[in-house]
N, C-alpha and C positions, 0 to 999 in steps of 0.2 A: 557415432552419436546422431548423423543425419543422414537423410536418403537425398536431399536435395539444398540447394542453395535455395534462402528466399526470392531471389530476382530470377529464378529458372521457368519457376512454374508460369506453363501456358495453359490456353484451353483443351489444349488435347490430356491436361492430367489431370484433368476430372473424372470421380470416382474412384481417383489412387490413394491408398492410404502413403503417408509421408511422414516423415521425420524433419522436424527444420532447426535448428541452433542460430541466436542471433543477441541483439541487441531489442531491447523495448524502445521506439524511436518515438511513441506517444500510444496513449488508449483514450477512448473514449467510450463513456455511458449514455446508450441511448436507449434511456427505460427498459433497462431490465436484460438488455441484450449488452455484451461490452464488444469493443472492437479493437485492437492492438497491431499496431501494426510493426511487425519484427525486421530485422535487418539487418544484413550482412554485408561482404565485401561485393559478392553478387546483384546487390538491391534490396527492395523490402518488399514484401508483401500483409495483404488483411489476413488476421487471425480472428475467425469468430467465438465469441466465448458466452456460450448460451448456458445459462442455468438447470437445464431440464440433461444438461448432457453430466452433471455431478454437481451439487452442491459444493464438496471442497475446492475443486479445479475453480468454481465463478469463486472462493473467497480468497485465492489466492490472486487472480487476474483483479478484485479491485485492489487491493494494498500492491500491484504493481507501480512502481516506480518508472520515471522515463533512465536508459541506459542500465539496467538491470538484465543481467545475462542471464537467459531461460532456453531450457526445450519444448518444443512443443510437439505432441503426436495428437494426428486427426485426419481427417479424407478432405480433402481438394476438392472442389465444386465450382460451378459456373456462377458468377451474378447475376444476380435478379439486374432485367437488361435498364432497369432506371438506376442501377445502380453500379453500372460497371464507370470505369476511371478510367478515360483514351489517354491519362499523362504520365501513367506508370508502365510498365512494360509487365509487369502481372496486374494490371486493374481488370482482365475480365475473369480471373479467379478468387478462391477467396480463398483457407485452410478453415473445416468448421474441427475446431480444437474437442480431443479426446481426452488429452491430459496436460495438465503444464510442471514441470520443475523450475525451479529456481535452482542456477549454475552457481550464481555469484550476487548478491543485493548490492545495492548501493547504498553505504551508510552513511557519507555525509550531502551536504549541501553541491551539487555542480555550479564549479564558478561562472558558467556563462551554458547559455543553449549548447545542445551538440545536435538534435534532432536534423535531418535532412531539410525540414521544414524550416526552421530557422538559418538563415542565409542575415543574421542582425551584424552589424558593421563592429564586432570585439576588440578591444583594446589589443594589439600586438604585445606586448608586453604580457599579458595577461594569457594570451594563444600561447607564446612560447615557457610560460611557468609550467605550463598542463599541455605542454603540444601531445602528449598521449589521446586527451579529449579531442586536440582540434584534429587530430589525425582522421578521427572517425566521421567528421565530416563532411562534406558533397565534395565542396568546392579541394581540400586537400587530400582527400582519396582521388581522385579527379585528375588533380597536378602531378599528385605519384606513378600512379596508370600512362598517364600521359607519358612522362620522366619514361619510365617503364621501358615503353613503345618506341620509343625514340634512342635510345639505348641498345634497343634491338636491334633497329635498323640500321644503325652505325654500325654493328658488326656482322648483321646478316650481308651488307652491301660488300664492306673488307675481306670477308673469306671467299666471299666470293670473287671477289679479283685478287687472288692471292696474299692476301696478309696473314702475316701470323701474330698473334695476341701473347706479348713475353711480358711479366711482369720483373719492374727495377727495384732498388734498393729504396726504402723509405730512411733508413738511415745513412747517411752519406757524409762528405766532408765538405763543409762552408766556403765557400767561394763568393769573390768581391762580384761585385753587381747585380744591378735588377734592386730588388726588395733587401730588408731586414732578413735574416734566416731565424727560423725559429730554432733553438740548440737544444743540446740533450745531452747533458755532461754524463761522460764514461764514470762507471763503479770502478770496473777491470783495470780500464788504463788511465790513471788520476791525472788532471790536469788537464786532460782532453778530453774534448768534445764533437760530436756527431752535431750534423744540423738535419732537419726539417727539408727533404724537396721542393725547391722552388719550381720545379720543372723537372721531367727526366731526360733534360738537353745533352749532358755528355755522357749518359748510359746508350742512350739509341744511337749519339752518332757511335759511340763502341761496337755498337749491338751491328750495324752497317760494317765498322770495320772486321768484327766477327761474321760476315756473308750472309747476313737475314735477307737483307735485301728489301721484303716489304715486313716491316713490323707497325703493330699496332698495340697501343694500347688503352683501359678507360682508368688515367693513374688520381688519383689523389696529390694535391700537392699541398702545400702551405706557403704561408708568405707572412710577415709579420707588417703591415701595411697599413694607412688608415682607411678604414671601412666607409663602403656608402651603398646605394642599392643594388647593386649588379655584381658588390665584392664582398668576398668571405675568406675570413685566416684560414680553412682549409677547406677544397675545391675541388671538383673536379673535372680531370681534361681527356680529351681527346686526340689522344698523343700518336701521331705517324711520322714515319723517315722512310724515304724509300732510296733505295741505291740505281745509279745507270739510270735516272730521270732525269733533263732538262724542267727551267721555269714551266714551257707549254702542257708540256705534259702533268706537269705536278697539276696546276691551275685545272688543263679539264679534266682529270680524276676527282679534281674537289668537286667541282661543278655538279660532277654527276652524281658524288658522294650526297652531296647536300639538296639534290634536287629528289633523291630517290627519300629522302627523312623526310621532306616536305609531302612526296607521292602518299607516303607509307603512316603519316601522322593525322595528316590535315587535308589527303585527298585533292592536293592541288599540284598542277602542273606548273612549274615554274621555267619559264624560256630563258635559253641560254643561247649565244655565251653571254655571261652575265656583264656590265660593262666594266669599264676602269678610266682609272685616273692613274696620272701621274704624280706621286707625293707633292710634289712643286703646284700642278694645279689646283690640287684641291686644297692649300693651303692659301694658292692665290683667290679661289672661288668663293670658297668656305668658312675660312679662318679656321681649319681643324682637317686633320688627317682621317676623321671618318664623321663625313658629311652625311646628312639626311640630304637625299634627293629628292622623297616624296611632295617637294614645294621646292618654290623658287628662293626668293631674298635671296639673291646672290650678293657677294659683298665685291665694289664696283671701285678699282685703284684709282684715286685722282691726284695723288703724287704732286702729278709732273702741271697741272691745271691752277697748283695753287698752292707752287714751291714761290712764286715771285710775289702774291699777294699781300696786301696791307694788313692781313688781319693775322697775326703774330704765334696765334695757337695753332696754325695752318703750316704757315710757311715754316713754323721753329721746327715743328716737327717734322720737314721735308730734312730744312739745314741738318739736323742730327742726328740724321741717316733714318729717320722713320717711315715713317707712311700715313697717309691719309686716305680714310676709305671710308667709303658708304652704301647704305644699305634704300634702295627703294621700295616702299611699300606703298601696294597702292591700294586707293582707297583709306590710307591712312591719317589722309585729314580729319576724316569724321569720326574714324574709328580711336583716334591715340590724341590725345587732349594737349596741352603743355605742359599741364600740372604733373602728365604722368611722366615725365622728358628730364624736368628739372630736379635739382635735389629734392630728397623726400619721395617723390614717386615712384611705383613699381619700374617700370623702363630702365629708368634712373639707375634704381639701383640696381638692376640687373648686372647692364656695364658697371656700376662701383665694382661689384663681388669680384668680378673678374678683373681686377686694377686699374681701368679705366677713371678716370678723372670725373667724368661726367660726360656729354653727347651733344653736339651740335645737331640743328636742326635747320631744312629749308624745307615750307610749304609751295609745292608749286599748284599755282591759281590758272585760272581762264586765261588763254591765251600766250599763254607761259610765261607769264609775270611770277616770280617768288616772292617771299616773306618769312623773312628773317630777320633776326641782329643785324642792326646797323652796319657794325665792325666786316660784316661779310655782305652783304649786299652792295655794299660803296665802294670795297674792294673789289667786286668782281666783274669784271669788263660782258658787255652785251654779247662777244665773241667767246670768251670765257662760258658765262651763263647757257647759251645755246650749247656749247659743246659739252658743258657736265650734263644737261637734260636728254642728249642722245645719245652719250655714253653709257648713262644711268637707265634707260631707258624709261624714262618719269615723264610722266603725262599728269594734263591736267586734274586736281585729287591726290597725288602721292605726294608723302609727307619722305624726302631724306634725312636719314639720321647718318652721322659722321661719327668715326672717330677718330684719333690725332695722337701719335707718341708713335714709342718703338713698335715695330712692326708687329712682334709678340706680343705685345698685350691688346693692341688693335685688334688683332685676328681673335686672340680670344675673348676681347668684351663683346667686337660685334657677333661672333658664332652664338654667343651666351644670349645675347641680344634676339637673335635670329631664331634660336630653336622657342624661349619664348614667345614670340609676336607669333609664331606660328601654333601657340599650344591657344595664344589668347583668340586670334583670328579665328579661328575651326580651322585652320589649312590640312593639320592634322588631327584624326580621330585619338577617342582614349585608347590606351593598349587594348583593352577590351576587347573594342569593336574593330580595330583594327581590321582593314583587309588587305592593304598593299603593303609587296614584299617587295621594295627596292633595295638587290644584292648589288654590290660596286666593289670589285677589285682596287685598291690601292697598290700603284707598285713604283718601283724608285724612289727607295727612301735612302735618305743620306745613309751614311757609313756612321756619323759618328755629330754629336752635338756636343756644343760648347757648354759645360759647366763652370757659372761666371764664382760660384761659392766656392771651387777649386781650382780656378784655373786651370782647365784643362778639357783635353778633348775628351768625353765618353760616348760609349754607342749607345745606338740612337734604340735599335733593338736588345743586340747582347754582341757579345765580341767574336761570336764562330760564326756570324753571317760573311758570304763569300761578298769581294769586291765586284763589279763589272770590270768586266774584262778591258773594256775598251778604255776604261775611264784608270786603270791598274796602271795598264801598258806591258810592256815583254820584258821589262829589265828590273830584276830584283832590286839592282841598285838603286833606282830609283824611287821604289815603294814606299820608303819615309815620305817623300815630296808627293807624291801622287793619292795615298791613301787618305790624306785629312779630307780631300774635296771629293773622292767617289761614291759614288749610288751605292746602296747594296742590292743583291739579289735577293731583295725581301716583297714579301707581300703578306697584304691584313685582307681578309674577307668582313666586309662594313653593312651593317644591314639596319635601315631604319636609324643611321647614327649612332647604331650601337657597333662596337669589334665585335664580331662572333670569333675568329681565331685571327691567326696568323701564321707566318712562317717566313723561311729564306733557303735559296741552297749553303751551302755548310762550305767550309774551310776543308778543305782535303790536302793541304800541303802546310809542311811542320814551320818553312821558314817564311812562308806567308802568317800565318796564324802569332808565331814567333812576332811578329813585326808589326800585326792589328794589337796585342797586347802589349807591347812598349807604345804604339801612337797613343791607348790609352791612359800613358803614366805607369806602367806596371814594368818595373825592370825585370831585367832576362834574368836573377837569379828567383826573385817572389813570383816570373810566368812559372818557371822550374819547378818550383818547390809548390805551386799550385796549382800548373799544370799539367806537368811533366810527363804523366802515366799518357796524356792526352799524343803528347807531340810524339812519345815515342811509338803509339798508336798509328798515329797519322804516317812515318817510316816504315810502316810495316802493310803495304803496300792496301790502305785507304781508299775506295772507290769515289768516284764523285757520286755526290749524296745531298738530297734535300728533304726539309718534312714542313712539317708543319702540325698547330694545336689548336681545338675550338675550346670556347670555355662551355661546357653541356652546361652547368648550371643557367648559364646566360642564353643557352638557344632553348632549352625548356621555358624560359622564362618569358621568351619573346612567341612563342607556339602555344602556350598557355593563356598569355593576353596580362599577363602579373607585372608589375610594375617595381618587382621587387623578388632579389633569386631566393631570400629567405624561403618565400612561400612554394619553391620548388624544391626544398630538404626536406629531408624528413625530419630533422635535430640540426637546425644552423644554431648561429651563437647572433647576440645584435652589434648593432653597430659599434660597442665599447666591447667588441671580441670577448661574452660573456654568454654564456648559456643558464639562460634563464630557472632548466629544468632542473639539470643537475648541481648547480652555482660550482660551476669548473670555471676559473678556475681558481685554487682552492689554496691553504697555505698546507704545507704538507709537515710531519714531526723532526726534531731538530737530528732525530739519530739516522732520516732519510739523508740528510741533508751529510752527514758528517761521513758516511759510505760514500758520499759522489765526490769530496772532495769540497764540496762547497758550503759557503758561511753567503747570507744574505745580509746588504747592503742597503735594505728597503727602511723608509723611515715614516711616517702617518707626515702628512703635511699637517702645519697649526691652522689653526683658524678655521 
């Protein structure tokens, strides 16, 4: 149907006759001559539509509509040079039009621009009813392309250092931890059900135990989770395990994995080795296991400065095992008011959302005089004062902000706190414009975190992360006592504050594994009966093995400059896990229902 893409045509195809198939992206009349410019996935180009070349062809070029699907045949020519366009990549040709068809009209109203030209700010909601329209696009042809490209490179880099691409089971069986699973009740075998992949974690380490050695894969998963910008109920990963790798090696395989997607996308050279943190620091630093580095506001411990002090929301919080910490901004006298500190203000509530109480404050002045609350100022000795000013490193101009409780929720109001002040400062540009790419290793993450709503230990990762060795020790007997306090051989790749993936080396031994899942409340006969196929795996002679997963939606997202992975799918669902276009999802007929075994329990709330 066509000889050429609209976006092909250069000046050396002047005087070719062409065939073009596209989209009507606008026309315009300028007395007597029309000008239409068509578009495809290639770009668009001018189609001239001259009356002297047919009567019928110019009557149907004006009753063109915008997004109406046409062919058009005609010869290719050069612009008249006051009229060529240096911002299209065809603007020094032009097609003068021999004949047009109509492929397909447009019969109703288009609910929003789709022209390349219109770039107007469309209700999301509205994008995703019609994402067929917003597909067509710039800006989500653009993000797809991109997605695309990146996608490639993930796999061009893996074959080429050996990996092989195995796809897993998307139906599997429900396993405790991590997320909700999404289910899928059996017809065949009543009463049971299949869940949803959380992940293809005990297929690949299988796949390791079956001698792959490097597998890779780009899997789909699900999660039944609540949504926010960077999450979607089904995703997808970037899933590797390679067999016979230590930490180091895993770490600069990634490195270069991820440096060559950066080469290969975005034409930039990123320096390695990228750095790291130890989980313990950057929680001490940070108040969050994936810090932005791109800025300072480090959050600055003063515990121990103002465990003995008069002023009671200080010291109570030292007595009650907490912490007290703060953040210095400088420049933040002028810049951050009081009003915006106290209840009711932005700042303010920043720390509320994240369970903070509220936020102390000291101004420090000329000469290193502060100003504060009484209650702290009276309490705090000259000796005192000097040594939180150089601890903090606050100079005259910066405004300290505090906060005061358990040590978790401190870390998280001031991080909450901090990645604000730096959006409100300029510290950081929009996604946009973005240009710095600060990568950080995170490694040494605990084994296992206290769940206070269960009483009990859970992992901090997932339960087949290996323990460190040193932190283990050599005697199984002992592994009850030694594994609530050990590191894992985990690590997250942090970029901009965002996780791009993560990983650990793996469990290779049944009665270690055996004994991570009792420390987490899971008796030996429900590990059995849920893990069982695993541990008898692991006996059967299990190589030492690690991998790790990126989330591609979230590194398109951050390569793209978007602010949100929606707009890197082609069909996501919104924040209330609902797809706008197709309204999935859906109630299904009572005779589906009575084949799977299941009766629904669902009631309309009143009111």
């Amino acid at each position: 149907m066509r000889s050429h893409g609209c976006g092909d045509l250069r000046q050396d195809a002047s005087g070719q006759a062409v065939e073009l198939c596209g989209w009507v992206d606008r026309s315009r009349d300028h007395g007597g001559v029309i000008f239409v410019d068509l578009r495809d996935r290639s770009g668009s180009v001018q189609i001239t539509v001259d009356p002297d070349n047919g009567a019928a062809m110019f009557a149907v070029a004006e009753h063109l509509r915008n997004e109406t699907v046409i062919q058009v045949a005609g010869t290719a020519r050069q612009r008249p040079a006051d009229a060529i366009n240096d911002k299209l990549a065809t603007g020094q040709v032009e097609v003068v039009a021999a004949s047009i068809t109509v492929l397909n009209a447009v019969k109703g109203n288009l609910p929003f621009p789709v022209s390349v030209h219109d770039e107007e700010n469309t209700r999301e909601e509205l994008r995703l009813r019609h994402r067929y329209l917003d597909l067509r696009r710039e800006r989500m042809a653009r993000n797809l392309r991109l997605r695309h490209s990146t996608v490639q490179a993930m796999r061009r880099f893996l074959e080429e250092a050996g990996f092989i691409e195995v796809e897993t089971p998307v139906l599997t069986r429900s396993t405790p931890e991590g997320a909700r699973d999404y289910l899928v009740p059996s017809r065949v075998c009543g009463g049971e059900w299949f869940a949803l992949p959380q992940s293809p974690q005990l297929f690949k380490q299988l796949l390791m135990v079956g001698g792959i050695e490097r597998y890779y894969q780009v899997a789909r998963c699900f999660r039944d989770e609540d949504l926010r910008a960077d999450r979607q109920p089904e995703f997808t990963q970037l899933d590797m395990e390679m067999s016979f790798m230590g930490q180091e090696q895993i770490l600069e395989l990634n490195e270069a994995l991820i440096a060559s997607i950066w080469q290969a996308v975005k034409g930039i050279e990123l320096p390695r080795p990228f750095p790291r943190l130890s989980w313990h620091e950057a929680m001490a630093r940070y108040g969050t296991d994936r810090p932005d580095t791109r800025y300072g506001l480090e959050l600055c411990d003063v515990s121990d400065l103002v465990k003995d002090m008069g002023f009671k929301v200080f010291s109570g919080a030292v007595a009650a095992g907490g912490a007290v910490k703060c953040i210095a901004v400088p420049g933040g006298n002028e810049a951050i008011s009081n009003v915006r500190i106290k209840p009711g203000g932005d700042v303010f509530s920043e720390a509320q959302k994240a369970g903070a109480g509220g936020l102390a404050f000291i101004r420090v002045r000329e000469g290193g005089e502060i100003d504060t609350i009484g209650a702290i100022k009276d309490n705090l000795s000259d000796d005192k004062k000097a040594e939180l000013l150089t601890r903090s490193g606050a100079t005259p101009g910066t405004l300290l902000l505090f906060g005061a409780g358990d040590t978790a929720t401190v870390n998280k109001a001031l991080d909450r706190v901090r990645q604000f002040l730096a959006r409100e400062l300029g510290l950081v540009q929009s996604e946009r414009q973005n240009d710095q790419w600060n990568f950080l290793w995170v490694v040494d993450f605990p084994m296992f975190e206290f769940n206070a709503g269960e009483n009990r230990l859970e992992a901090l990762h997932h339960p087949f992360c290996a323990p460190n060795a040193a932190d283990l020790g050599a005697d199984p007997a002992a592994w009850a006592e030694t594994l609530p306090t050990a590191r894992a051989q985990a690590y997250d790749l942090v970029l901009n504050g965002l996780e791009l993936g993560g990983g650990s080396l793996r469990i290779h031994d049944s009665a270690l594994q055996r004994q991570v899942l009792q420390t987490i409340g899971l008796p030996l006969e429900e590990a059995e009966r849920q893990f069982g196929f695993l541990m008898e795996a692991l006996d059967m002679g299990a190589p030492p093995h690690g991998g790790l997963a990126y989330g591609v939606d979230r590194i398109v997202m951050l390569l793209a400059g978007e602010e949100s992975i929606r707009d890197t799918i082609a069909f996501p669902k919104t924040q209330q896990a609902r797809c706008l276009m197709t309204q999935a999802p859906a109630g299904v007929a009572d005779k589906q229902l009575e084949e799977l075994h299941v009766a629904s329990t669902w009631t309309e709330e009143e009111g």
